[in-house]
N, C-alpha and C positions, 0 to 999 in steps of 0.2 A: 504494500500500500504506500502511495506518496501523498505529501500534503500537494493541495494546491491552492490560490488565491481565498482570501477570508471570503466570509457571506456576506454580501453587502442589504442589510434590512432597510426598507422604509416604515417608521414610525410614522401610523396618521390619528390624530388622537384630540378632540377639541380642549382638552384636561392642560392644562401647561404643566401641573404637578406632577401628570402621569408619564407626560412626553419624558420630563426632565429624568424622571425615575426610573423609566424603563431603558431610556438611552444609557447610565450610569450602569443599569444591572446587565445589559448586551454588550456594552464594549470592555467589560472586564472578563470577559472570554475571547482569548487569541484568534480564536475560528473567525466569530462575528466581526462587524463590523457598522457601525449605523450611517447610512448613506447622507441623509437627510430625515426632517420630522415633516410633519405638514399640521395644521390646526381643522382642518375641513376635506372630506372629499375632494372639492372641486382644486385646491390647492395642491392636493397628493397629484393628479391626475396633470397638472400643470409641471410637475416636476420629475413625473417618470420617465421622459425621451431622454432629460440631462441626464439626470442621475444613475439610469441603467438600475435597478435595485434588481437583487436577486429572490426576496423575495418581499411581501407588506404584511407587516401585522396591523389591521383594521379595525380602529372603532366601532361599535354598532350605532350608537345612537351621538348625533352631532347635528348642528345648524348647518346651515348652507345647502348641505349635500349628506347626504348620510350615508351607512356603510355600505345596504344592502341595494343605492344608486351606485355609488361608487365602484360595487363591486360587479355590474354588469354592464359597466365601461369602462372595467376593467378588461376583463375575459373576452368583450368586444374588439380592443383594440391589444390586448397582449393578455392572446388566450393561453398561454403556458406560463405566464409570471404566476407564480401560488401566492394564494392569500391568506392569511391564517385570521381570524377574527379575535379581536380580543371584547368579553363581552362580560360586563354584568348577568348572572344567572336569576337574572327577575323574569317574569312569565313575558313582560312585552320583551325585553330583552331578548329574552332566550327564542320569541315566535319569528323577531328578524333572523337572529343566527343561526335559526335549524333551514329559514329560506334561503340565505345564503350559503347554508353549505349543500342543499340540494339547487344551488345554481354553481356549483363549481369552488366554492372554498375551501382548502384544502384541509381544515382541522380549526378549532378551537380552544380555547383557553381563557378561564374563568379571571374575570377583573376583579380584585379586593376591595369590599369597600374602603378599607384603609391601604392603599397604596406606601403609608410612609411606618408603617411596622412593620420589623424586621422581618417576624416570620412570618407574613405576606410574601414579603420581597423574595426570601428563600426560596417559599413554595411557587411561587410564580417562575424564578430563575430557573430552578430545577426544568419545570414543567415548560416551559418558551422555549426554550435552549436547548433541550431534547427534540422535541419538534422541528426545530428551525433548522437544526442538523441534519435530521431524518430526512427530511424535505430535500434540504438543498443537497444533499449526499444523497439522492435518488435522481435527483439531477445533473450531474455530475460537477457541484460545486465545489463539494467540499473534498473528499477523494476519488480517486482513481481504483480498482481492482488491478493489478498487472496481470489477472487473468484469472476470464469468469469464469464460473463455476455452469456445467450447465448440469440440467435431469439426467439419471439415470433413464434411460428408455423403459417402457415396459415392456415382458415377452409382447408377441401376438396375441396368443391363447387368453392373457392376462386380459386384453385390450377388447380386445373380442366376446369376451364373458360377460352380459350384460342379462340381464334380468327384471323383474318386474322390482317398480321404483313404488311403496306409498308414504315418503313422506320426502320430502327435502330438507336442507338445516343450513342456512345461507351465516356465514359468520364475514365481518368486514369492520375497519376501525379508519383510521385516515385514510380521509379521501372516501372512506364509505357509502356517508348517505346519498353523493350525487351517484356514485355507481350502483348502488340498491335502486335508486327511483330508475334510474337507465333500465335495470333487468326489468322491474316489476312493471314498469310501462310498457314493455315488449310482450310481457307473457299472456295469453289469452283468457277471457272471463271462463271457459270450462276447463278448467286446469284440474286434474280427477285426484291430486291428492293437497294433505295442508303443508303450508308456505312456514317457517319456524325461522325467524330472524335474530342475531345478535349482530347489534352496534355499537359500539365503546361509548356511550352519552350519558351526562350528567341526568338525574332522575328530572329536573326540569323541563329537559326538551322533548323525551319520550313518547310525551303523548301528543305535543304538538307534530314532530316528527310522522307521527305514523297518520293523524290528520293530513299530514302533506303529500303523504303516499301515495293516501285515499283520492285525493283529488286529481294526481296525475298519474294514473294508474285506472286502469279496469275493473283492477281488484279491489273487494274490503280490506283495508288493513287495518290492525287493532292494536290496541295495547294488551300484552298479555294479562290475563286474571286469573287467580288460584283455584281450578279445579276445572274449567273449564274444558269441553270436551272435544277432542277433533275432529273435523267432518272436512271431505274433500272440498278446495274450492278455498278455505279460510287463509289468513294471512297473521302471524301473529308475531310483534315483537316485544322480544322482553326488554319490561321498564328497566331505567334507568334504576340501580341501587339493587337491583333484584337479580338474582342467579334465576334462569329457567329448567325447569327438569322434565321430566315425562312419567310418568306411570300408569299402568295396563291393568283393568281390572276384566276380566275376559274379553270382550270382543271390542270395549272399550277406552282410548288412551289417553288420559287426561292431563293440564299444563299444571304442574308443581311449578310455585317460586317459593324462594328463600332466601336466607340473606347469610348463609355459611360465610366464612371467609375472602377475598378476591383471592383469585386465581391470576398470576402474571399481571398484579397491581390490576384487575379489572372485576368488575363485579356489574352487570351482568361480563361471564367468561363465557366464549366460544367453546373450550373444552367443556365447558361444564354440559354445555347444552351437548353436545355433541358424544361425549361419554353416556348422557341416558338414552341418546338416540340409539346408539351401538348395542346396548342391553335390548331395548323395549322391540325396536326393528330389525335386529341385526344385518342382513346383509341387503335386504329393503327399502335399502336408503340411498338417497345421495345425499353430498354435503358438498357445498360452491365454497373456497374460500377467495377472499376478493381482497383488497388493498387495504395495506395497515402496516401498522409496527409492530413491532414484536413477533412473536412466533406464537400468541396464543389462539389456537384451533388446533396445531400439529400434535400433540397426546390424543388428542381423542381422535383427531382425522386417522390415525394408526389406530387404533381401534377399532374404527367403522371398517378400515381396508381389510386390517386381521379376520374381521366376520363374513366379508365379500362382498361389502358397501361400496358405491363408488366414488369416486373423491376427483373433484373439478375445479385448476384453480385457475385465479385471473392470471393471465402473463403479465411480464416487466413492461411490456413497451406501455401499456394503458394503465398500469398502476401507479399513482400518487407515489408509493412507497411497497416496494414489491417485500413482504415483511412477515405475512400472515401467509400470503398464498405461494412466496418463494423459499418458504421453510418446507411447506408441502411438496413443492415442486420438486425442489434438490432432493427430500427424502427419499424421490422416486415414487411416490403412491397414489400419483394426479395422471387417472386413466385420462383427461384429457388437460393441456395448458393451454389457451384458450383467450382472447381478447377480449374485452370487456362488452365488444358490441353482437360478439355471438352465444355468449351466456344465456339468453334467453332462450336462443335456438337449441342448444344443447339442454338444456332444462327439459322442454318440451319433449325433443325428442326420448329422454330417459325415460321419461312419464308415460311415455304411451307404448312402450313394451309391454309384450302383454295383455295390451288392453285393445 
């Protein structure tokens, strides 16, 4: 691995307090770099040709121009620049930032009401700065690979073994919700089995998020609820703060949530959902993993495979951060790698094996 040039961020932020704060907490990391600030929308937007930024961390709520204008002139006129939203987790809050990241924002992060305490600033630095990284080191900002790693192939036999699908288990984190509403907007209103979603979201957005689904989408989507029962056709993602589970009482299989532990700092976890899918369905299943950080879905995606589940991830070129579905990829156990624009065609087609 070699280093190369810092990340050059644009702070847009109406706060002077916030600008000043955040610009002190990003450039005390070597990597970063802060290009410039802006007080408004319209003023970021006047400064992106000069300044080249690599990537914006975006206010949501501001005078002039606000985030979720700004951010679809952005994507308009420089539709690869990522934006990250920095956002108060209040309900109007959080109903701009869940629409902005189903228009293309690449991730969010929660703004402190207190900006100028310490452990604010900590948790915020931590949490920005891993992001910002990820991001721009999927872009190839921040390093280089001197050489990628690609899949193991699977046999033929392997690839070829397909089977009747009833349930699917879609798990995705940065860069997510615009690629979920992508898939679920493609898939058809008789779709014969249920949709089982996990998104890395703070418990605020969850149900706004799955309201935005619904709207651009064919399908119902819901926020999950405790006990409720599956039926072909449904859509269900687990809230925010909640683990999703499954359990089978004969012909029956109903959505457990809880609130165990996080799994790889996440709670709802993709493994988690994905581990009851393996038990309840075992090889009846497919599981999509799509763009994100981390590797959390690969435990249980190896589970699902071990039972003769089939396992589908997004590829690099269309992922935010190839993270969640390039853990699965390398492992070898993704009968298909796959763009994010034919996820839904392969969905379909799994689905109707058999049927």
């Amino acid at each position: 691995m070699r280093e190369c040039d810092r990340t050059r961020v644009l702070i847009v932020d109406d706060s002077v307090v916030a600008r000043k704060v955040i610009t002190d907490l990003l450039s005390s990391d070597p990597a970063l770099e802060v290009a410039g600030t802006a007080a408004n929308g319209r003023i970021a937007l006047s400064k992106v040709p000069t300044l080249r930024p690599d990537l914006i961390l975006l206010d949501v709520e501001m005078p002039v121009m606000d985030g979720l204008e700004t951010l679809r002139k952005i994507k308009r006129l420089e539709p690869d620049l990522p934006v990250i939203m920095f956002s108060s987790f209040t309900r109007a809050g959080a109903k701009v930032t869940v629409e902005a990241l189903t228009l293309g924002a690449a991730d969010c992060v929660a703004k402190p009401k207190n900006l100028s305490d310490a452990t604010s600033q900590d948790a915020v630095t931590k949490e920005l700065v891993s992001k910002i990284k990820a991001i721009a080191s999927a872009r190839g900002k921040i390093i280089e690979s001197d050489a990628l790693v690609s899949p193991r192939p699977l046999p033929a036999e392997e690839i070829a073994a397909r089977h009747r699908v009833d349930v699917v288990a879609i798990g995705a984190s940065t860069g997510g919700p615009n690629a979920v509403a992508e898939v679920l907007g493609s898939l058809p209103t008789d779709i014969p089995v249920p949709i089982l979603i996990v998104v890395h979201m703070p418990s605020a957005f969850t149900p706004i998020y799955a309201e935005r689904l619904s709207r651009s989408s064919r399908l119902v989507v819901r926020e999950a609820r405790d006990g409720v029962v599956l039926e072909p056709g449904q859509v269900w993602l687990a809230p925010g703060d909640y683990h999703m589970t499954l359990s089978r009482k004969l012909a029956l299989v109903q959505i457990k949530l809880n609130q165990d532990p996080p799994e790889n700092f996440c709670r709802p976890a993709v493994n988690v959902l994905l581990r009851s899918v393996s038990r309840v369905y075992r090889d009846r299943a497919l599981a999509v993993l799509m763009t994100g950080m981390g590797e959390d879905g690969l435990r249980g995606a190896e589970l699902m495979h071990a039972q003769g589940a089939q396992i589908i991830a997004q590829d690099e070129r269309s992922s935010v951060v190839w993270g969640m579905a390039g853990a699965v990829a390398k492992a070898g156990i993704a009968r298909k790698i796959v763009p994010l624009r034919e996820i839904a065609y392969e969905i379909v087609r799994c689905v109707k094996v058999e049927r």
